[in-house]
C-alpha positions in Angstrom: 0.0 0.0 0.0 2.4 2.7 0.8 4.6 1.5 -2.3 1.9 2.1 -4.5 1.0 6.0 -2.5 4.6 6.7 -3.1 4.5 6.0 -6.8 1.3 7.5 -7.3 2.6 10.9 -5.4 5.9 10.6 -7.6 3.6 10.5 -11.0 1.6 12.8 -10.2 4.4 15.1 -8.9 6.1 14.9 -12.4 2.7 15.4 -14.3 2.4 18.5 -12.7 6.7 19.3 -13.4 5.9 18.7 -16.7 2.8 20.8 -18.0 0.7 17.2 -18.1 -1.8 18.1 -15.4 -5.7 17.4 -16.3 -7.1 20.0 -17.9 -9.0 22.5 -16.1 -13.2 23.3 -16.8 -12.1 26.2 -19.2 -14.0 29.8 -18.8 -17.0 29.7 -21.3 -18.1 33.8 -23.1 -21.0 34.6 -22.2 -23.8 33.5 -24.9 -27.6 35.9 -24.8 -30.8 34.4 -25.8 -32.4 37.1 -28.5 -29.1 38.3 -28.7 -29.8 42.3 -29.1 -27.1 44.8 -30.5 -27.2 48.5 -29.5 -25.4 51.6 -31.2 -23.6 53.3 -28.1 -21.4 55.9 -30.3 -19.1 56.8 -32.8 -15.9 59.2 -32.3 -12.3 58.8 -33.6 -11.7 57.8 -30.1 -13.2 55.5 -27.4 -12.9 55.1 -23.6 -14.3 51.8 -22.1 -13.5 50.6 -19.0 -13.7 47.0 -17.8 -15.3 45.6 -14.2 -14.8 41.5 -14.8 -13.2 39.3 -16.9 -13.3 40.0 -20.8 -12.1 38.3 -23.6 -11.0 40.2 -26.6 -11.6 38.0 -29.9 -9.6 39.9 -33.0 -12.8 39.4 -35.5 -10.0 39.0 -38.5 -7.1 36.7 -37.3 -9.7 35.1 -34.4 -6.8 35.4 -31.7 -8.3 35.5 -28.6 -6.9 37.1 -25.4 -7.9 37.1 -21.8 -8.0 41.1 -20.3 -7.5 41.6 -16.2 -10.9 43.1 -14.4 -10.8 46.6 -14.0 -8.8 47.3 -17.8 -8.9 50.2 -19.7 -9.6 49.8 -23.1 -8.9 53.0 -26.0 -11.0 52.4 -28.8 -9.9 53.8 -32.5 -9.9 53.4 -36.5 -8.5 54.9 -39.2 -9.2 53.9 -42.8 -11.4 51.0 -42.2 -9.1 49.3 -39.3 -10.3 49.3 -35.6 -7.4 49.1 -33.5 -8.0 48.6 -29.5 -5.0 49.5 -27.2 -5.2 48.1 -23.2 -2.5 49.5 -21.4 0.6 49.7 -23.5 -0.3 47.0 -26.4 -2.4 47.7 -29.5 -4.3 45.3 -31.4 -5.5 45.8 -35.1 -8.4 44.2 -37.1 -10.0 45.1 -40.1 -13.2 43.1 -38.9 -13.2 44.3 -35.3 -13.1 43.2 -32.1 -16.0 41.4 -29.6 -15.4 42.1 -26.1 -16.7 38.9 -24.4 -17.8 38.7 -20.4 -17.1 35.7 -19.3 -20.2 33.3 -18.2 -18.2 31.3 -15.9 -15.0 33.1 -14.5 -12.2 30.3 -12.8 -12.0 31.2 -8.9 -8.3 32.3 -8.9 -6.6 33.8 -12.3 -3.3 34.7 -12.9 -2.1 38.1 -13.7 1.4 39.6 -14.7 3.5 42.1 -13.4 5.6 42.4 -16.3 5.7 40.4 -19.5 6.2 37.0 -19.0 7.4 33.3 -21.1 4.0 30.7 -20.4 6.5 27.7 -20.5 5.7 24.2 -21.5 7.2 23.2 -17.6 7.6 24.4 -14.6 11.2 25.7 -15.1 13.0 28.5 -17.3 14.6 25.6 -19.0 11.4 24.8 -20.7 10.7 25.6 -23.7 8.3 29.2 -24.6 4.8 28.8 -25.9 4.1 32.0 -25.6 4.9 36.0 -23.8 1.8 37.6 -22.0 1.6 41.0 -21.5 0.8 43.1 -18.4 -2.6 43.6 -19.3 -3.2 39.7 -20.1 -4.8 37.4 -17.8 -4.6 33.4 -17.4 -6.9 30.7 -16.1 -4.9 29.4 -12.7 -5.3 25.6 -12.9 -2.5 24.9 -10.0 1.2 25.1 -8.9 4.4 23.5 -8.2 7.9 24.6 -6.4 10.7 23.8 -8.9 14.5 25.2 -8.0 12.8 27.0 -4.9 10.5 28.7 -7.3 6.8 28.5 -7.5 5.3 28.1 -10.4 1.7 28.7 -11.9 0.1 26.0 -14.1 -2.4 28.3 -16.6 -4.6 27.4 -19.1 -4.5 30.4 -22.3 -7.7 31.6 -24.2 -6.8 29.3 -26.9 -7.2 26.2 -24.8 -3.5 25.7 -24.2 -1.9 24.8 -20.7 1.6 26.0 -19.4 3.8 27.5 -16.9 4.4 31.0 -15.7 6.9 31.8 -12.8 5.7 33.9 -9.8 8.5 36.0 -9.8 6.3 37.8 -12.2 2.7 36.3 -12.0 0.4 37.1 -9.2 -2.4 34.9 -8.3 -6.1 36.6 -7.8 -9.8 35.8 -6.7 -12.2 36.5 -9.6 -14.7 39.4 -9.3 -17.5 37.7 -8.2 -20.0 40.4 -9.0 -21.9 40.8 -12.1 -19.3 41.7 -15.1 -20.0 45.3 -16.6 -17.8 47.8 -18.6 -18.4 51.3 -18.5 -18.5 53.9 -21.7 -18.5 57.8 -20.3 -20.5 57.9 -17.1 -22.5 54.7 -18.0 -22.4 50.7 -17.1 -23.9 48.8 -19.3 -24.4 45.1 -18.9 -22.9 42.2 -21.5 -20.3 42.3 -24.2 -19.4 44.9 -26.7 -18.0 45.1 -30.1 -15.4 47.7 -31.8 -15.6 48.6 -35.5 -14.2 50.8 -37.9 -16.2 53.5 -39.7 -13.6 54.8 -41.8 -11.8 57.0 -39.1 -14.7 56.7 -35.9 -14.3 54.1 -33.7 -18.0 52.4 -33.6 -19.0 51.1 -29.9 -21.6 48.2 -30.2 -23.6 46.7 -26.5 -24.0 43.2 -27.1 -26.4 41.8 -24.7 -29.8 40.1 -24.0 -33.0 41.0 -25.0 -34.6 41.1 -21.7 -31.6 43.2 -20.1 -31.8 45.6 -23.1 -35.1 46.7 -22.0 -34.5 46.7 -18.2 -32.2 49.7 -19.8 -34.7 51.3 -21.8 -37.9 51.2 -19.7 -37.0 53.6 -17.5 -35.7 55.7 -19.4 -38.9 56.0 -21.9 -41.2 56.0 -18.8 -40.5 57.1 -15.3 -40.2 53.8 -12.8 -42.7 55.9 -10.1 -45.3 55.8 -13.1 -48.0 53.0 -12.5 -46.9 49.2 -12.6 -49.3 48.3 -15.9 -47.7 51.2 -17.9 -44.9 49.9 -17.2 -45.8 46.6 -18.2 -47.0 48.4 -21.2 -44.4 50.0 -22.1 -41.8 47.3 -22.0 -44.2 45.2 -24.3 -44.0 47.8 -26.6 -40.7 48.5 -26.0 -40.2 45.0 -26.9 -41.7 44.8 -29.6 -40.3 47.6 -31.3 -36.6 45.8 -30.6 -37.5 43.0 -32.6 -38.8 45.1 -35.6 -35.6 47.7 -35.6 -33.2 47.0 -38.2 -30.9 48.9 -36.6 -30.8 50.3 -32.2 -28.8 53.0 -30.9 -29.4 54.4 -27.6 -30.8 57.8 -28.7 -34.5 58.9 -28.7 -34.2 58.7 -32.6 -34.6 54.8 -31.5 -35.2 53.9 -27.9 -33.3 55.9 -25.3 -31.3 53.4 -23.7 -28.7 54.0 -20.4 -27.4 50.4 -19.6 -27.0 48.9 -16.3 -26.7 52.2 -14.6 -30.3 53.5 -15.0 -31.7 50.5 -14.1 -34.9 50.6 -11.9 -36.1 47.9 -9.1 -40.0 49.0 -10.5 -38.9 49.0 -13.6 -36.6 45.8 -14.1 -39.9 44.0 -12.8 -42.2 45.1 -15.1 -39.7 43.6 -17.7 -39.3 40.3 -15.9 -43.6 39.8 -15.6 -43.7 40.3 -19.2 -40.8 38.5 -20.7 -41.1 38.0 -24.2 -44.9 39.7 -24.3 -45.0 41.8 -27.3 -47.6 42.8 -29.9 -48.4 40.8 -32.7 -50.7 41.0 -35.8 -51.4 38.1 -37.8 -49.2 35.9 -35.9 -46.1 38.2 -35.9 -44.4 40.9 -33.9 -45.4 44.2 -35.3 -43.7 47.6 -35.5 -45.1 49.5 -32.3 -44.5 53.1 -32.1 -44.4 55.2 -28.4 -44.1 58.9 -27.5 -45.2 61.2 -24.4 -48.5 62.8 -25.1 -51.2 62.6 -28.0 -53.3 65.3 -26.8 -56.4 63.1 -27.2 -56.5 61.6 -29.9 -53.5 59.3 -31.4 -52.9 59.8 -35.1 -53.0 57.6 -38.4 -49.4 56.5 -39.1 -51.0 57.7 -43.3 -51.6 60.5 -42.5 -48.1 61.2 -40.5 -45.8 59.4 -42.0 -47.4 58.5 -45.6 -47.0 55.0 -44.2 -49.5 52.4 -46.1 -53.0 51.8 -44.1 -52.9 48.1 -45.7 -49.7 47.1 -44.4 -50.0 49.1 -41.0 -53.9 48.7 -40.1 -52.9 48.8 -36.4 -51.3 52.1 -36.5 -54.3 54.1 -36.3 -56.4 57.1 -35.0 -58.1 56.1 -31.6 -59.0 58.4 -29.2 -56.9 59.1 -25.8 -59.1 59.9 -22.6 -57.0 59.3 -19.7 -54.1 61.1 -20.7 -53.2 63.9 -17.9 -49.9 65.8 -19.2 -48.6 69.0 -19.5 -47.9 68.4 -22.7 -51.8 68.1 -23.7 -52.2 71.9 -25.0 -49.5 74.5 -25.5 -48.7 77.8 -26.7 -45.4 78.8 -28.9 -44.3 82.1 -30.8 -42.4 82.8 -33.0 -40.7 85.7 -35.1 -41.0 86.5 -39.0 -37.3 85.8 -39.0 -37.6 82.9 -37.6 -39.8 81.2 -40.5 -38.1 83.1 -43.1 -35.1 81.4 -42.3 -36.4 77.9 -42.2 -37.8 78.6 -45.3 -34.8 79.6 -46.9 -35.3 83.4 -47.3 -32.7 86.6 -46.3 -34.1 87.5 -42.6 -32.9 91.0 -43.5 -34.0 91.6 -46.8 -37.6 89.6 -46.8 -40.7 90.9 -45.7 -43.7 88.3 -44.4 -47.1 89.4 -45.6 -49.0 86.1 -44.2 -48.2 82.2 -43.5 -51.4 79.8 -43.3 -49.9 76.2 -42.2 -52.6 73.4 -43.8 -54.3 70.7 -42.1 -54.3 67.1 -44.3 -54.7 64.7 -41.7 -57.9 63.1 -39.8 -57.5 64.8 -36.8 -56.5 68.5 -38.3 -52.7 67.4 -38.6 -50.4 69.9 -40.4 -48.9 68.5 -43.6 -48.0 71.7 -45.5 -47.4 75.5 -44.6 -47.5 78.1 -47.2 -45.7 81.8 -46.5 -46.2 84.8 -48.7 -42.7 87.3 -48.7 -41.5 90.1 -50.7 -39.2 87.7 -52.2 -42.3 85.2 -53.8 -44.6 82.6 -51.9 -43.1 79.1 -50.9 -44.8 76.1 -49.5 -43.3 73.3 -47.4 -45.1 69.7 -47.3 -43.5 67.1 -45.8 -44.2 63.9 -42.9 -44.6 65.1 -39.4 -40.7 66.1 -38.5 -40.7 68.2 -41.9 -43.3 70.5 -40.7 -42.2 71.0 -36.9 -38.5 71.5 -37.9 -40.3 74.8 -39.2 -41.0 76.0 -36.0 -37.7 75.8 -33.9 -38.5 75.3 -29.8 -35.1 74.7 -28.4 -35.9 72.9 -25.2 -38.0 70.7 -27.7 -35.4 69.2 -30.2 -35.1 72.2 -31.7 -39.4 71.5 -33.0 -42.7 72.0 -32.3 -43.5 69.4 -29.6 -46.2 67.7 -32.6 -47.4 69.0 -36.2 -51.1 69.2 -34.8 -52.2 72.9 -34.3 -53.5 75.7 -35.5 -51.9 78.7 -36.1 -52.8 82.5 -34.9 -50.7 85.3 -36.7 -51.0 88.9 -35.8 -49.7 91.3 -38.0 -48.5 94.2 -35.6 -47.2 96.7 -38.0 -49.0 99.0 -41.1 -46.6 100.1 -42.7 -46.7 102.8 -45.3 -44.4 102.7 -48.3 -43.6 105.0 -51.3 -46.6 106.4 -52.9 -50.1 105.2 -52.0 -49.0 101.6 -50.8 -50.1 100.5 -47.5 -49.2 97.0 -45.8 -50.2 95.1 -43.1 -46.8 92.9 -41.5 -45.2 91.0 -38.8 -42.2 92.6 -38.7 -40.6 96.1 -39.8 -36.8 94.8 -40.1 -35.3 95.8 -43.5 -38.5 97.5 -45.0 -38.4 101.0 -46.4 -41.0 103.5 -44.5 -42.3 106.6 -45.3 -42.2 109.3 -42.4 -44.9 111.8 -42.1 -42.5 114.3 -43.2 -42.1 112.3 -46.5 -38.7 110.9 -46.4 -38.1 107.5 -46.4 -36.0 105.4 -44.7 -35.0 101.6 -44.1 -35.7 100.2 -40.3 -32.5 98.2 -38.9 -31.8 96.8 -35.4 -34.4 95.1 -32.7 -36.1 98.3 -31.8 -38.2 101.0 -33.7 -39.9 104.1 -32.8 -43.5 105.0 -34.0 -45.0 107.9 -33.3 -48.4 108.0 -32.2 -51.4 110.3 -31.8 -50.4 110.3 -28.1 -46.6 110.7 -28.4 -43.6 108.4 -29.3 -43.3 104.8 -28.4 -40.8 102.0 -28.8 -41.3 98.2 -29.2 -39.5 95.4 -31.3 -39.4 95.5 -34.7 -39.8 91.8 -35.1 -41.9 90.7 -32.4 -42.9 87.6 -31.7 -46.6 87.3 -32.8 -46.6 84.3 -35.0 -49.0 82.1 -32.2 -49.0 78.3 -32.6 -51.5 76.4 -30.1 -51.0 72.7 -30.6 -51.6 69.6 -29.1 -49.4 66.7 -27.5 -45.5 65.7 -27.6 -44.0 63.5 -30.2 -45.4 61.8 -33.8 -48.2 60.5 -32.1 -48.7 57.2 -33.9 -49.5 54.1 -31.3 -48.9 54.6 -27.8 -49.3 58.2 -25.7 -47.1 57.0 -22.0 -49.1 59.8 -20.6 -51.8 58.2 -21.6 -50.7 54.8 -21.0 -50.1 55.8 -17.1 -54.0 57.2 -17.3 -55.4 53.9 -18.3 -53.4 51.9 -15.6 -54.7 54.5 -12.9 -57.9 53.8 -14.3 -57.6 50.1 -13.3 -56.8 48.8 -17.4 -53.9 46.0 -17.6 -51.0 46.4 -19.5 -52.5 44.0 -22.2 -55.8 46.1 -22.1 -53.7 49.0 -22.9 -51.5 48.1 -25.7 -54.2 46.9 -27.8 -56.2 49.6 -27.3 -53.5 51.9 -28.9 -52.9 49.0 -31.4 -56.0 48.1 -32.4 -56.4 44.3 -34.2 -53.3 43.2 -32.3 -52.7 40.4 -30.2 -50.5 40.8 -26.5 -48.7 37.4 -25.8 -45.7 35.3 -26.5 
């Protein structure tokens, strides 16, 4: 018995010398069911920080190498190249790179304190598989003394065991929390991918489905708001994800803010509705959200020139519950102000009158008309044609919807050569006649008049151009204002989205 102890220590004791040791459960990447890719940015240059084990896989020469938590990564292209630099090594691929969590992380890794041989034994005599660098990390699999040295057995990214010395190795617990990496002041769950877009560097979040929206839903919808809208709006949410041919985290798609904004309220209206969405005629359709209808939701047709046929669910239907300050509002503007977004000389073009035409069901604006010194012009266009018209800077730079009616007041007659006598908005750049029959062009932001009751000064260009209009956004499908109504009002989420999709189906 102990003959057979002492050979059995001595194998195994020269398995280990030798690099022959059983191989260790290698780490796994991280895999996502409805795998979901979201556009974080573009810029020539790119900050991303790790919090957990990644693996960078070079998308062109498939080289795969193991990064230490807590990395920084620089992000950069030029010419169609992406190049990633961690620490002070640089990596280029014309494909890319995908930054992998890892689903199972070892409990000890090995990291380096300087760049160091992975031997095929435990011994500088061995030969060199290959040199990892500072920023590298190993799998730890076990160790061994050899020459009054200890040695770490590793197991490399590409399956491959060896030998690294701890004179410049240090052995570590794995972060046991949940792996992140952070992009400006953001953490976002899963992987990520790098590109090249000619010169930007293009920063991709590669995660679930599910966790994707525990990001968005929060941030489309505040988490106080009613658990049903919230329900609601992650179905929709949902279901506009697997329609997009393309996310990014912007409101142009759906705003998006990673692990960071994640809500408790929220992140549970997610999980009760996992893989709810809308469907018509047996498939996921494209659902469409914004923040107030003013009452009435409008026909996508009538919006967007979409096609009734294809889109029957994308209708008009009436909005009762809604309670938002964005319901009815009030917005001026200057004559300068329109002449400019129509493309006419502020300072050398009168406005005699502007009529904006209603062309959809509800009294929706499809095209304004304006009548200058310079000739008459009229704009038609889908919804974001004719609000870009009217700038509101705390509002995209729009009207907050293209339904309204519009109220000008002409402030000014003015009196020109001879017998001429005009009615205007603004007296910037015209030629007057004074009583004293001399004439003269007004410039700057104030003008004096003379009245039966003396002399007065007010703006030359004031704004009197009133717009009254209802709601905030394009208002096709789903008003959240409204949304939050119908939950106080004791409807379901399921109630809800169909009523703003009407001839849809809510389920899996």
């Amino acid at each position: 018995m102990n003959t057979k102890t002492l050979v059995g220590g001595a194998l195994l004791s020269a398995a280990l010398l030798f690099g022959f040791s059983p191989a260790g459960q290698a780490y796994e990447k991280q895999t996502y069911a409805n795998e979901t890719k979201v556009q974080l940015k573009k810029a020539p240059s790119l900050q991303v920080q790790l919090n957990g084990l990644f693996e960078v896989e070079n998308l062109t020469s498939r080289e795969k190498t193991l990064l230490v938590p807590s990395a920084n990564v620089t992000l950069s292209a030029s010419s169609g190249t992406a190049k990633l630099t961690a620490g002070s090594d640089s990596y280029s691929a014309g494909a890319g790179f995908r930054i992998s969590e890892i689903a199972n992380p070892p409990e000890k890794y090995v990291k380096f304190t300087s760049p160091t041989e992975v031997r095929t034994g435990a011994g500088d005599s061995f030969a060199s598989l290959r040199t990892m660098k500072k920023v590298e990390a190993a799998e730890y699999l076990s160790e061994t003394d050899s020459s009054g040295v200890k040695w770490f057995n590793v197991q490399l990214p590409d399956g491959k065991q060896g030998w690294v010395s701890s004179n410049t190795s240090i052995v570590e617990s794995s972060p046991l929390s949940l792996s992140l990496f952070k992009y400006s002041t953001l953490q976002y769950r899963g992987s990520f991918e790098a590109k090249a877009d000619g010169n930007l560097a293009a920063l991709y979040n590669l995660l679930s489905l599910e966790d994707y929206l525990k990001g968005v839903v929060p941030n489309e919808m505040p988490a106080s708001w009613h658990p049903e809208a919230l329900k609601a709006q992650a179905i929709v949410a949902r279901s506009y994800a697997v329609n997009s041919m393309g996310l990014s985290n912007t409101a142009k798609s759906q705003v998006y803010n990673g692990y960071t904004k994640e809500d408790p309220r929220s992140n549970a209206a997610v999980t009760a509705t996992a893989g709810v969405m809308a469907k018509h005629n047996g498939k996921p359709v494209q659902t469409f959200f914004y923040s107030t209808s003013g009452g009435q939701t409008a026909n996508a047709w009538d919006v967007w020139g979409s096609s009734q046929t294809t889109f029957p669910y994308l209708k008009s239907v009436a909005d009762p519950y809604e309670s938002s300050i964005h319901s009815n509002w009030t917005d001026t503007f200057r004559s300068s102000t329109i002449l400019g977004k129509f493309g006419f000389n502020p300072d050398t073009t009168v406005l005699y009158d502007i009529k904006a035409i209603p062309t959809g069901q509800n009294g929706e604006i499809g095209k304004v008309t304006i009548t200058t010194s310079a000739g008459s012009k009229t704009i038609s266009g889908k919804e974001g044609d004719i609000r870009s018209l009217f700038p509101v800077a705390k509002y995209y730079n729009q009207l907050r919807s293209n339904w309204f009616t519009m109220n000008p007041v002409k402030s000014f007659t003015v009196k020109g050569t001879g017998s001429t006598v005009q009615q205007q908005f603004s007296v910037t750049g015209s030629t007057i006649m004074a009583a004293d029959g001399t004439t003269s062009t007004v410039q700057g932001a104030q003008v004096n008049i003379q009245t039966a009751s003396g002399q007065v000064t007010q703006e030359s260009d004031p704004a009197t151009i009133v717009i009254n209009g209802k709601g905030w956004g394009h208002r096709i499908g789903m008003s959240q204002y409204g949304a939050n109504g119908f939950a106080q009002k004791g409807f379901k989420a399921e109630a809800i989205v169909q009523h703003y999709f009407p001839g849809t189906v809510v389920g899996k």
